[in-house]
GUMARMI-802703 format. One record per residue: residue in one letter; x, y, z of N, C-alpha, C in turn. Coordinates in steps of 0.02 Angstrom, whole numbers, plus 50000, padded with zeros to 5 digits. Example, Ala and Ser with C-alpha at 12.3 -4.5 7.8 and 13.67 -1.06 7.14 Angstrom:
2
A506604971650390506154977550390506604983550390S506424988850354506844994750357506455000250394
//
This chain:
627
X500414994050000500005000050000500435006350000X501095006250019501445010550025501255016450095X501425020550067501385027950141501065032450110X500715035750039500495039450019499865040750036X499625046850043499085050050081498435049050038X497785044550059497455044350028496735044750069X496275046450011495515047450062495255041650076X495455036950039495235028750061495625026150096X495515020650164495615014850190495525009050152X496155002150143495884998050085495954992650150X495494988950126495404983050166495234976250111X495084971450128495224964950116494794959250146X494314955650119493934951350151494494944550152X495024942450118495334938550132496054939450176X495884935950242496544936850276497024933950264X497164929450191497714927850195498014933050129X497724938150105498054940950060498184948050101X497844951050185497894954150227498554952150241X498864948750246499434946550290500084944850214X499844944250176500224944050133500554952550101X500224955850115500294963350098500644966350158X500734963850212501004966650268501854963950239X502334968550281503024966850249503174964450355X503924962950338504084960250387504024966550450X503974964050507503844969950555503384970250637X503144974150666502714972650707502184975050698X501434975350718501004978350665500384975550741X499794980450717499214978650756498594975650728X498214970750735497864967750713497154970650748X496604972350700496114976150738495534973350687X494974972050736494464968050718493934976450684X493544978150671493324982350641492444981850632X491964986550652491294986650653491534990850568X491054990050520490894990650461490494996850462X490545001050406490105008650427489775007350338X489195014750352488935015050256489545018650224X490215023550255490825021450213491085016450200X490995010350195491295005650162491125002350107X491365002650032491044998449989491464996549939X491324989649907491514987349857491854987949814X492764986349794493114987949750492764985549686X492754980049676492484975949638491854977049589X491354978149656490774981049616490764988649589X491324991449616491364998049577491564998649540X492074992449495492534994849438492214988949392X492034982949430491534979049371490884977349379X490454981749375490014982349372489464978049363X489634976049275489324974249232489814966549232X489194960549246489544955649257489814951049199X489884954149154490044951149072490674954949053X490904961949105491114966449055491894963549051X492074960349104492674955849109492934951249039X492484948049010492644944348953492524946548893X492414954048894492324958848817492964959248799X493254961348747493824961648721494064967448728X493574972348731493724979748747493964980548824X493864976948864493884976948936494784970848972X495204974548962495764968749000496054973749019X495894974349108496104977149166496404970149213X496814973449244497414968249318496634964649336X496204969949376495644967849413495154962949395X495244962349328494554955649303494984949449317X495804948649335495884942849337496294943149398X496044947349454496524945549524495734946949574X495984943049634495364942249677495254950849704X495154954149672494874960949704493944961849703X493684956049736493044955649753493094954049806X493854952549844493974953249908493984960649946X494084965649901494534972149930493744977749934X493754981449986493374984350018493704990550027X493474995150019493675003750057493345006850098X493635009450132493135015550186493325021450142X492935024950144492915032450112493055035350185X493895040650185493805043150242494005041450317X494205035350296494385031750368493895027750412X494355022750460494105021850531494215024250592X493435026350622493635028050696493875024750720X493995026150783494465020450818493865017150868X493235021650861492655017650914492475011550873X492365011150818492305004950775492444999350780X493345002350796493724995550830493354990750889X493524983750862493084980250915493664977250982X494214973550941494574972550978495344973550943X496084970450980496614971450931496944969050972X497614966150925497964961550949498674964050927X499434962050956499994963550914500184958450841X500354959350787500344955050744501364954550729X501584949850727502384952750705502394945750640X502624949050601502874944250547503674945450541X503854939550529504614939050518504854939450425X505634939750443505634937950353505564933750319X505644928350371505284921950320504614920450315X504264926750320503544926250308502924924650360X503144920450422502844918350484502724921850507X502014922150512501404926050563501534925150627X501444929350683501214927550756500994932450785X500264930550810499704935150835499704933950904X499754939950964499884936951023499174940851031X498994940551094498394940851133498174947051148X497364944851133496814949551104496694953751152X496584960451127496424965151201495514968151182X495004968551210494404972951195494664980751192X494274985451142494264991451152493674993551187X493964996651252493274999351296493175005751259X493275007151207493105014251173492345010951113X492465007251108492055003851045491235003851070X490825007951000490325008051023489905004550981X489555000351055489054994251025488594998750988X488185000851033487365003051021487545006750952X487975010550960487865016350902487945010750820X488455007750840488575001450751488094996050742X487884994450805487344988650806487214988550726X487014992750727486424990250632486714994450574X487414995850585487614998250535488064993350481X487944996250426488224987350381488674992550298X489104988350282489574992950209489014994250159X488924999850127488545002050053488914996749997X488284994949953488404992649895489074996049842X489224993249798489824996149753489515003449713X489975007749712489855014749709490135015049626X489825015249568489995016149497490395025449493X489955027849514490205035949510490965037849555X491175030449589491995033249608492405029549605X492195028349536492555021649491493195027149477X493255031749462493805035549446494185033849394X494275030349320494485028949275494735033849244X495355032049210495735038149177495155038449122X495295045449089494895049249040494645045348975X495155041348954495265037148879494855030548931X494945031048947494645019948967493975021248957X493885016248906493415014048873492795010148904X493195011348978492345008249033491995013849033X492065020649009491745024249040491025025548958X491055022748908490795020648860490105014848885X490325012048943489835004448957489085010148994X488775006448994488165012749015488175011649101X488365008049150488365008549205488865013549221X489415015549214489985022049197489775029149161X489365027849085489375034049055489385040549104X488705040349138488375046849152488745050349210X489445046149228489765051549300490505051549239X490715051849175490925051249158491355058349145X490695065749160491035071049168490885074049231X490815069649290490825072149358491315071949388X491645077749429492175076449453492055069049510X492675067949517492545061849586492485062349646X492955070749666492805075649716492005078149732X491675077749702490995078349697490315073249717X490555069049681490335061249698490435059449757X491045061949782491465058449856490945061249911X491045068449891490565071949932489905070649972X489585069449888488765067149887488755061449933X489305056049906489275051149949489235048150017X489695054150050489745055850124489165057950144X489015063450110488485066350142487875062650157X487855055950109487455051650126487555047050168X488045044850177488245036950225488845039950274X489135047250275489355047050330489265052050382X488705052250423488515055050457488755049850546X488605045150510488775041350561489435042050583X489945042450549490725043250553490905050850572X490445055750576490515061450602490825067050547X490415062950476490905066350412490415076350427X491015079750406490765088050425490615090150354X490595085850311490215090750246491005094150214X491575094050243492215094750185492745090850216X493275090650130493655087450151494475089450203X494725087950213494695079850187494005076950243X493795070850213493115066350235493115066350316X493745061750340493885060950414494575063550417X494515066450486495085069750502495735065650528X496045063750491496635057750480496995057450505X496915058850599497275061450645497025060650725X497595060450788497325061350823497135053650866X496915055750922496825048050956496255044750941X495895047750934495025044850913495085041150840X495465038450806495485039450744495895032350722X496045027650702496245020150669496625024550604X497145026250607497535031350542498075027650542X498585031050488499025026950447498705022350403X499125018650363499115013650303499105007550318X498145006150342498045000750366497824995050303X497834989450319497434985450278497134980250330X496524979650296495884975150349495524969050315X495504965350388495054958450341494644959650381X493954960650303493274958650356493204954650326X492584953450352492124946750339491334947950320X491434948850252490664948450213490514956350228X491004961150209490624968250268490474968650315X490514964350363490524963850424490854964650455X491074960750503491784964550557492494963750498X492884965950534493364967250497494064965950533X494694962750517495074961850543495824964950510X495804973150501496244978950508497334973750528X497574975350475498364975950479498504982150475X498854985950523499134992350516499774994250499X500024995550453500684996750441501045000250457X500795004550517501155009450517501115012550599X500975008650644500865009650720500415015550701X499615011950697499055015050714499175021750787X499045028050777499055032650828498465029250874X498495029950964498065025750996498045019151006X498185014450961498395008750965498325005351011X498275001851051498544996251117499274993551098X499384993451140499994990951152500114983451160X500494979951146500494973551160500344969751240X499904965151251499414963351310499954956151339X499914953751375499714948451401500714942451371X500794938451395501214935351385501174932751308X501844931451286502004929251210501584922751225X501324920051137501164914051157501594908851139X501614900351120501784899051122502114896551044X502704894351006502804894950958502374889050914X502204886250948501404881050899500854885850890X500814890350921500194895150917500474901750840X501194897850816501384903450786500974905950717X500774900550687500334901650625499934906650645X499624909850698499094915650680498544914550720X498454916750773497714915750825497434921150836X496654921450803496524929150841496104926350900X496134921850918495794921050971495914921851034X495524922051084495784923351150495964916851198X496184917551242496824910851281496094906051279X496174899851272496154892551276495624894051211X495834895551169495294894751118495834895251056X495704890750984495894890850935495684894950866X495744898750829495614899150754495544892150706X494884894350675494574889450621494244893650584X494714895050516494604898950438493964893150430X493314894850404492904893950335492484895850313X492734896550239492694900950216492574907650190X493164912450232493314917450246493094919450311X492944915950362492744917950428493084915250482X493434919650517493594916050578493314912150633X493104904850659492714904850695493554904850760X493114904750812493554902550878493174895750908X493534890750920493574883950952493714884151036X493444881951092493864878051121494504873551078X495034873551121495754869051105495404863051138X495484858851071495354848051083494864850551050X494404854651052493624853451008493844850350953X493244842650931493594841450860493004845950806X493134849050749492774853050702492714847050663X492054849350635492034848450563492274852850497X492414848450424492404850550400491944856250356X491324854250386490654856650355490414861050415X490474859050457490034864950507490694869250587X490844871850577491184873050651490744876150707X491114873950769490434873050810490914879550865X490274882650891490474885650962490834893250931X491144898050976491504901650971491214906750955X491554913450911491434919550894491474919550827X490844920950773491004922850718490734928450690X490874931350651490844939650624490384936150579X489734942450557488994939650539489214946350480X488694944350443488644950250381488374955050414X488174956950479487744963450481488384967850555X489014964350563489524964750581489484962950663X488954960050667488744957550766489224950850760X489284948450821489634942450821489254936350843X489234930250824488584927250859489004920550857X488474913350892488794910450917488854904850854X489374898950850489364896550814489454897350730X489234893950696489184896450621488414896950587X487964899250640487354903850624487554910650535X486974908050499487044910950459487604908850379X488054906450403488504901250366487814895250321X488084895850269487484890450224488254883750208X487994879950212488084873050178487804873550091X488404870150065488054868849989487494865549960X487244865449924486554862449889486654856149855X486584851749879486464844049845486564847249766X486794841749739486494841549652485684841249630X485424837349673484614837049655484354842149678X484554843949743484114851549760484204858149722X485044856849680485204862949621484564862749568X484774855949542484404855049467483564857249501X483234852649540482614857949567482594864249554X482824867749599483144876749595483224878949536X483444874849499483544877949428483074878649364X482634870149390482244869749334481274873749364X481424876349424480854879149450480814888149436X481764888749425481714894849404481654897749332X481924891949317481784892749238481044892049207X480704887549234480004889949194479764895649243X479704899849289479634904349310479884911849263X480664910549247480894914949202480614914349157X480334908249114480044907649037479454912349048X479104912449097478524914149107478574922649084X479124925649146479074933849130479524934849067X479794931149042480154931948988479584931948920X479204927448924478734928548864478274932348865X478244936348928477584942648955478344948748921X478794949148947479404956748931479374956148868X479364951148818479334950348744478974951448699X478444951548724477534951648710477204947248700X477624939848706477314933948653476754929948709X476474933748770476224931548818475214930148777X475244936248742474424936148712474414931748652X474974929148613475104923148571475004916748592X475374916148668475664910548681474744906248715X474174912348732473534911248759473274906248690X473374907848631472894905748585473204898048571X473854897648579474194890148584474454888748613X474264880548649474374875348709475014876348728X475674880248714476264880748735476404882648811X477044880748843477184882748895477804877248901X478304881048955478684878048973478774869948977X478304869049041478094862049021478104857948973X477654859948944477464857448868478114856548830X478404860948805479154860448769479604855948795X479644856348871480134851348907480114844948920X479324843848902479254835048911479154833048828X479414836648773479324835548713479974834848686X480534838148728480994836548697481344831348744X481804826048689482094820748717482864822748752X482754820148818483534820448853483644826948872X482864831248889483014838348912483314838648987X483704840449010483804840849082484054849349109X483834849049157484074856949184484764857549200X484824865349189485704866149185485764868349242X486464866149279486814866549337487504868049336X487794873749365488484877449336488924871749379X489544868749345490044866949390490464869349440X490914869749503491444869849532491174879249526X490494879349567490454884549582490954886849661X491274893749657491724891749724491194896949753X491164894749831490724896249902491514902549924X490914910049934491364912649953490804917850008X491184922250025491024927750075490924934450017X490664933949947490794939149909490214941649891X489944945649856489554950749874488844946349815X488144947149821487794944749801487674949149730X487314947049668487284953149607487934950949577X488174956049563488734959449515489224956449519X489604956249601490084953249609490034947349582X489584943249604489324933049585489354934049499X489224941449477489194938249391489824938849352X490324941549372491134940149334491434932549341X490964929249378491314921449410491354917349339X491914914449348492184911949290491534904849265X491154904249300490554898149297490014902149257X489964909549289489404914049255489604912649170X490274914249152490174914849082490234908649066X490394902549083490374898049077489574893849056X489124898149082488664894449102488164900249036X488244902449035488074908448975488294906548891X488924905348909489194902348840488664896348819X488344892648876487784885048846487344889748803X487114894548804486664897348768486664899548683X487484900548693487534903548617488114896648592X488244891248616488674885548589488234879648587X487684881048600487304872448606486434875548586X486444875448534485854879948505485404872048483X485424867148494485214859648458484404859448502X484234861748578483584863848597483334868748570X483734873548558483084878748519482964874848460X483464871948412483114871348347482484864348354X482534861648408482084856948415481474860048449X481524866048494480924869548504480504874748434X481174874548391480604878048361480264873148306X480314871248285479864864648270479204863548310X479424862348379478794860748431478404866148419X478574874748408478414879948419477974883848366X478114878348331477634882748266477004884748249X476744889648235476054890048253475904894948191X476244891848115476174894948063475334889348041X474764893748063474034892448029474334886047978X473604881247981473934878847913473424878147879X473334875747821472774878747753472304873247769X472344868347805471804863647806471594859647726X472224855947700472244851747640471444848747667X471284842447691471154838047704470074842747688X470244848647689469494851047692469414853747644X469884854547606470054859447534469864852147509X470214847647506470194843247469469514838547441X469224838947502468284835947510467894840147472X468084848647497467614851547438467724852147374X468304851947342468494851947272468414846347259X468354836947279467794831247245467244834647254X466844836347303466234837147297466054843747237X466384847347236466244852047161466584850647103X466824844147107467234840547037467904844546997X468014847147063468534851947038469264849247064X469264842747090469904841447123470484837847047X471094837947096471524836347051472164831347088X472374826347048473014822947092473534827247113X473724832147056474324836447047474144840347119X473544846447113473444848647159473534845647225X473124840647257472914839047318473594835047341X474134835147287474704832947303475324837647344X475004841547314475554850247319475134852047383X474604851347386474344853947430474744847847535X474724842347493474874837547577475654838947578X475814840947526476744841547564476904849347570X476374854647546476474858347591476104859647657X475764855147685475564855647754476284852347784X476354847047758477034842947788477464849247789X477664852147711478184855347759478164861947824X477454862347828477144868347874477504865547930X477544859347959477704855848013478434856048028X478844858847986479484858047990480064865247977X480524865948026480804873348016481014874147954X480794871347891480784872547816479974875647804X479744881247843479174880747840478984886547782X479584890447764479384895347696479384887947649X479484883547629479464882247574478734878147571X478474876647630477754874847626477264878747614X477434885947650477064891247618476764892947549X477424892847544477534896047446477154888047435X477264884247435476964880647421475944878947403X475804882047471475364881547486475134886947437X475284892747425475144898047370474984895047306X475734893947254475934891647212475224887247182X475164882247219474784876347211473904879547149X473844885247173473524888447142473434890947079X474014890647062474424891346988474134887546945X473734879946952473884875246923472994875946908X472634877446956472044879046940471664882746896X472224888946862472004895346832472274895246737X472984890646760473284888846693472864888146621X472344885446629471844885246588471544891946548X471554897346597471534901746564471804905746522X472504902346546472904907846484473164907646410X472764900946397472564900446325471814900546309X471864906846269470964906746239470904902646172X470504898546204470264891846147469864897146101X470114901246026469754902946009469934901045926X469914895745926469904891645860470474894245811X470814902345814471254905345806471914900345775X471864895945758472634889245742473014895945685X472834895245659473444898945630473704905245635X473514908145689473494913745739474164912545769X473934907345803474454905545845475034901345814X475134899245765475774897845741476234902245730X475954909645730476454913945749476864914245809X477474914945803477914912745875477854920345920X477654925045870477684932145944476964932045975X476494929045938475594927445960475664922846018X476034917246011476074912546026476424914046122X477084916746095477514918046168477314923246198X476754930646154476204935046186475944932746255X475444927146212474794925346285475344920546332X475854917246307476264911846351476164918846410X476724924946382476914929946433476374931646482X475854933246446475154935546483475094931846540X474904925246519474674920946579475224919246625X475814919446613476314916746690476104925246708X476474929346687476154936246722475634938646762X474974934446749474494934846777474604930146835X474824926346842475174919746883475604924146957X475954926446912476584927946960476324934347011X475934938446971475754945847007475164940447053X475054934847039474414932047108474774931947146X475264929047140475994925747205476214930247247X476584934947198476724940247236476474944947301X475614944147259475224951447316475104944947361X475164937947363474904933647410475434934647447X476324932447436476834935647456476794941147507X476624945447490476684955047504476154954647559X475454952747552474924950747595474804954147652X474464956747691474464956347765474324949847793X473944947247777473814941847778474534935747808X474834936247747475424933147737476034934347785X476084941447814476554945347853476394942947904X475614942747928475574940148000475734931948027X475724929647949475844921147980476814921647950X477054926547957477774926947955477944930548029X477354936648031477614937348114477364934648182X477044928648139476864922948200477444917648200X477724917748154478194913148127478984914648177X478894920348167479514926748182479664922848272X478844925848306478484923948375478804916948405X478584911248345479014905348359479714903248367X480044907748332480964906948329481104911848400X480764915148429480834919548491480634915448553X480134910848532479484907848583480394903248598X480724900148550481194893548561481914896848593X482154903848580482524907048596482284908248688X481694910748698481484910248760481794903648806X481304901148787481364893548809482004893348842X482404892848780483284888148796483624894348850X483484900648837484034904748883483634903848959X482954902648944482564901549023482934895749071X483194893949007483494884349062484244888349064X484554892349016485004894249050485164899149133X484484903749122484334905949173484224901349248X483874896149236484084892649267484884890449317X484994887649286485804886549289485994893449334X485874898849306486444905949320485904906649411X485464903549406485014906049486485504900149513X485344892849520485794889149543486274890549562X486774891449514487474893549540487434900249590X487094906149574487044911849622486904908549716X486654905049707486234900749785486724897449807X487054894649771487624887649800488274894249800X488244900649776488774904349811488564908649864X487954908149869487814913449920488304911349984X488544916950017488944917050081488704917050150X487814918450135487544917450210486974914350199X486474913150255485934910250229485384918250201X485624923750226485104928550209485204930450144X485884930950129485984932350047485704926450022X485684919450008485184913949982484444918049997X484024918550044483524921750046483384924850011X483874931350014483804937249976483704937949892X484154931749871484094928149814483354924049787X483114921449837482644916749805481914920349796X481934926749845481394931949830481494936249755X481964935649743482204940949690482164938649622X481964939649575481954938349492482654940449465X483054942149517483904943549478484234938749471X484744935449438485344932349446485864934749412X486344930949448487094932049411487064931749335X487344935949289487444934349229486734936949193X486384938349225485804941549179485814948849142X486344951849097486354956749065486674950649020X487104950449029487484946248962486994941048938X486584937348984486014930648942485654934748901X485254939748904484954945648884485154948248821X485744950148811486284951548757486254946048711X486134939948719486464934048689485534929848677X485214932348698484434931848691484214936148633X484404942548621484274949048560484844947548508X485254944348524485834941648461485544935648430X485514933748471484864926648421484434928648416X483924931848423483584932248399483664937248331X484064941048341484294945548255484434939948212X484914934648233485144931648177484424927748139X484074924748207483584919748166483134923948131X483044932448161482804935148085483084933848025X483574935648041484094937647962484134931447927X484084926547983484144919047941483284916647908X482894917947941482124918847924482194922847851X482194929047855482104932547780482754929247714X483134927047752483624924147700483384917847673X483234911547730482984906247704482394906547661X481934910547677481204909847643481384914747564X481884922347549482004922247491482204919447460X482754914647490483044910947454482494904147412X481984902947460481574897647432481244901147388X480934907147400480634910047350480934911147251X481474912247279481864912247219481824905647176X481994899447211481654894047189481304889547162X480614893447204480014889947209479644895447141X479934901747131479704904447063480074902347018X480414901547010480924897146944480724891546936X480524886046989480344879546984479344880746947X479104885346990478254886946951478354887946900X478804892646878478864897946804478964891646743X479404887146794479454878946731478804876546723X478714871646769477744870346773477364871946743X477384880946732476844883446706477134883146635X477724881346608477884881446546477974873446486X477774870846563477494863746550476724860446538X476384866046596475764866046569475404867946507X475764874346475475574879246445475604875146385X476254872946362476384871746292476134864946290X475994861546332475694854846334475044854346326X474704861246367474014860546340474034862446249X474474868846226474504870346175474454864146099X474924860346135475284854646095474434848746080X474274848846135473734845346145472884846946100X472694854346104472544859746076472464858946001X473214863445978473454862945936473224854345869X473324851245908473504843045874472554842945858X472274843945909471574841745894471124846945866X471424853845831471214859245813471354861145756X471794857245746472064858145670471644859545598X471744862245541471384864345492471234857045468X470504854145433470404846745402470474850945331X471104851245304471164851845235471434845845206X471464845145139471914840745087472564841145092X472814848545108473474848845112473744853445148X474314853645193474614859045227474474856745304X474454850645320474264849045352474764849445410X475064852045477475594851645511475494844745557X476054841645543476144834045569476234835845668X476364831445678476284830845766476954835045779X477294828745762478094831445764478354838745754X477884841445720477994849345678477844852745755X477184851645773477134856345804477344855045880X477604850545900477974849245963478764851745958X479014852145884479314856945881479454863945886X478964865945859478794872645855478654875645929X478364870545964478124874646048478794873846085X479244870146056479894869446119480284875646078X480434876146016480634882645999480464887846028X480084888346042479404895546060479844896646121X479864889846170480064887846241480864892046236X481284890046184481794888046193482104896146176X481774899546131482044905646109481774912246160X481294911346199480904916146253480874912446332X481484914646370481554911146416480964915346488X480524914346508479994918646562480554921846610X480474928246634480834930546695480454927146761X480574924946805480524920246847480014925246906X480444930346935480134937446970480574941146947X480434948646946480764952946925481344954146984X481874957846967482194960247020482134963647068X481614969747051481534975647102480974974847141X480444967447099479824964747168480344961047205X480644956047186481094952747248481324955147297X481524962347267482084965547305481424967247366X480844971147343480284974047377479944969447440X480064960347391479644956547456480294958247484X481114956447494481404956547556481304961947602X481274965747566481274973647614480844971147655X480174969747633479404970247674479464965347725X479784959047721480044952247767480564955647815X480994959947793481244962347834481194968347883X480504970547878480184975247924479984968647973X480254964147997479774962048063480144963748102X479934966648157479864969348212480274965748278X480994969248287481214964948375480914965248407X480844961048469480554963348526480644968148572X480184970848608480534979448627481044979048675X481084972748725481754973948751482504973048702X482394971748662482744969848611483224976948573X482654983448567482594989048528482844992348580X482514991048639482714995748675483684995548711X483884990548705484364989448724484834992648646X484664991148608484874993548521485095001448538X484425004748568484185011148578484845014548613X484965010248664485535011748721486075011948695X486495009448676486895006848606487115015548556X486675015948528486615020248491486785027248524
//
């Protein structure tokens, strides 16, 4: 820490990196009541629990434990102090803590219920150029001084500390006062266990006889009692007590609200595997739930049988996600829990294992379908049916059923084509009319034209738009789904790190978890793509499926012609055109006037119009932010 004069106290929830920062020497060890000056290195500089693995973002701090490190704005009183001990480290690094003295200065009543403020973004203090100040939790103090902020800050949370409204904050001096270049281990914001580097002014003095050199590793405890670290808490033992690994029993331990109580009250045990996956898969259809209400797809999802449920017992080998080798710490609930190397871990399932959504959207489809099977009864019963038709017509319901569902569409259109064909030769006895090849490839033109402009405005449709932005609804409905089970997972892991049982509490009331800006991010990224992949796949079929009609109809055409033609012919003596002649003549016709399939600038027009569908507004609105 050096000797340089600063408005912060840095402290340390881990005492073994407290003691590692101390250099060789004699030093005072001071237990510490927690004030609303104290808050979060961690949560002040990373905020944003994704912003660690952006590429724009490689700071020391995303990859060293500073979700341990804590500041007082301003200092500690010395009434704060709870108790203190002499600490001497040697040069070979060996600790020895001799015996604990109480401060009769330390005031209960007044700290009783005082506990550290959350991480402070506005005294993040980043040089000018760093590009955190671009992230939107940073922008807006981006031209505030920090002197200003500091201020505001005090004026809010330190009244208690006797802050006078200027600086410097606390008067960094004097006997009342824990000064010099201390560093402190608390515990969860709670009490705190202060290394002073520099013979704290006031201080105690060293108490009571040396102890003994087995006691040398480090005791803050008082005579016939032992130290027992877990995780990050000191308990105190009777000496012979045998501990467990899982629970330590008896003694003094520092509580998140900085009281000391007996035993390991408040300390959580980890969560079975079955009680995770529970936890996970209870939060996840819970999340599906407000996730498809924030989206809008909640007044869709009424008109069809869908739901969580439903999707999850449809797909094979679904199981709920559970983060691995989550580590159990004393670290702060939110923000801090979402830089954990499991958070992105467990985030990455969302955008690397996309094989449930594409199987939900299948399940998810709720593109209307034309009802072949009723079309088909009434066209026998009005003698209007056809094999060709009622054929085109069952494989595009089939393909309605399948995420190839533009090409069942067009399908389902198209099929219509075949009904009208008839018209676009006028049987008007005309034969030698039409042996002209520009008469001839005239009405050919006419009738696909008349063909194609049906397709199109069926294409263009409102009609048509809405069973594309129901379609749209479904690739979102499956995007839901899969990040909900990821959501899952990211609550799990948040619970199995919680550090007390009230932070778990605090958690299981709450619709937050770790990692929820980045799932969010990676929820509106898929879903752009499966637009972009939506309007791409279905022009692309379109393109196709008019080139493949535009043949058809040029199969129909000249076949009826040929057909026509043969049985229309002049009954003269001579001049008679043989079969062969004129099956020639119609593939010529074919062969020299090739049909434009769609024009370029309608194609271009349906993409545009396919590509007006609409993100969802958290989607825009996050775009919005961005911008």
């Amino acid at each position: 820490m050096g000797r340089k004069q600063s408005s912060y106290v840095f402290t340390t929830t881990n005492p073994k990196a407290a003691m590692r920062l101390a250099t060789s020497g004699d030093y005072y060890l001071h237990e510490i009541h927690t004030t609303g000056n104290f808050f979060g290195v961690y949560d002040t500089l990373v905020r944003d629990s994704n912003m660690c693995y952006r590429a724009a973002i490689r700071r020391p701090f995303c990859y060293a434990p500073w979700d341990d490190e804590v500041v007082a704005l301003g200092g500690i009183r010395w009434d704060q102090i709870i108790r203190s001990a002499k600490v001497r480290k040697d040069a070979a690094g060996i600790v020895k803590i001799y015996r604990w003295k109480k401060n009769s200065d330390y005031a209960l009543e007044k700290y009783k219920n005082a506990r550290a403020s959350a991480g402070q973004p506005q005294l993040a203090g980043f040089e000018p150029d760093d590009p955190a100040w671009k992230e939107e939790v940073w922008k807006a103090f981006k031209d505030i001084p920090v002197q200003k902020s500091a201020a505001e800050f005090m004026d809010k949370n330190g009244k208690l500390v006797d802050w006078t409204g200027k600086a410097p904050l606390l008067p960094m001096r004097g006997t009342h006062y824990a000064v010099g270049n201390s560093i402190f281990y608390l515990d969860a914001y709670g009490t705190n266990y202060p290394v002073d580097l520099s013979q704290t002014h006031g201080a105690p003095t060293e108490q009571g006889d040396r102890k003994k050199d087995s006691d040398a590793l480090g005791n803050p405890c008082e005579d016939g009692k032992r130290a027992v670290f877990r995780r990050g808490a000191i308990t105190c033992v009777d000496r012979g007590e045998k501990t467990s690994s899982k629970q330590p029993k008896g003694g003094d331990v520092a509580t998140m609200n900085g009281k000391t109580e007996d035993g390991d009250a408040g300390r959580v045990e980890p969560l079975a595997e079955t009680e995770l996956l529970k936890k996970s898969d209870e939060f996840a259809e819970e999340e599906f739930g407000r996730l498809t209400a924030k989206f809008g797809l909640a007044p869709l999802l009424k008109d069809v049988p869908l739901s969580f449920s439903n999707i999850r017992s449809s797909l094979k080998g679904y199981k709920p996600l559970v983060p691995k080798n989550v580590k159990l710490s004393a670290g702060n609930v939110g923000a801090g829990l979402g830089a954990a190397v499991w958070v992105k871990d467990i985030v990455d399932v969302f955008a690397k294992n996309s094989s449930s959504m594409e199987k939900a959207v299948v399940l998810t489809s709720i593109v209307p379908l034309a009802g072949c099977g009723v079309q088909a009864a009434a066209d026998t019963q009005q003698g209007t049916s056809s094999a060709v038709d009622t054929s085109l017509c069952v494989v595009g319901d089939a393909l309605l059923l399948s995420p190839a569902w533009p090409v069942g569409l067009a399908v389902q259109i198209v099929r219509d084509l075949i009904k009208i064909v008839p018209q676009a030769i006028a049987i008007d006895k005309e034969f030698t009319a039409l042996k002209d090849p520009k008469i001839l490839n005239q009405r050919r033109i006419d009738g696909w034209t008349k063909q194609r402009d049906m397709i199109v405005a069926n294409l263009t449709s409102d009609a048509f738009m809405e069973r594309a932005k129901k379609q749209f609804a479904s690739e979102q409905v499956a995007v839901l789904f899969a990040a909900s089970r990821v959501a899952g997972g990211l609550r799990a892991g948040s619970l199995q790190a919680a550090a007390t049982q009230d932070q778990r509490k605090q958690l299981q009331h709450s619709t937050d978890f770790a990692g929820q800006p980045a799932l969010e991010k990676q929820m509106c990224d898929e879903i752009s793509r499966r637009k972009d992949r939506l309007v791409a796949d279905f022009s692309k079929e379109v393109l196709v499926l008019m080139a493949l009609k535009r043949d058809e109809f040029d199969n129909e055409f000249f076949g009826r012609y040929i057909r026509w033609a043969i049985r229309n012919q002049p009954r003269s003596f001579y001049n008679i055109p043989s079969k062969p002649w004129i099956r020639k003549y119609a593939h010529q016709v074919w062969a020299k006037n090739r049909l434009v399939s769609i024009p370029p600038k309608t194609f271009e027009d349906f993409k545009g119009k396919l590509g007006k569908l609409e993100m969802p507004e958290p989607c825009r609105r996050n775009a919005n932010r961005k911008a």
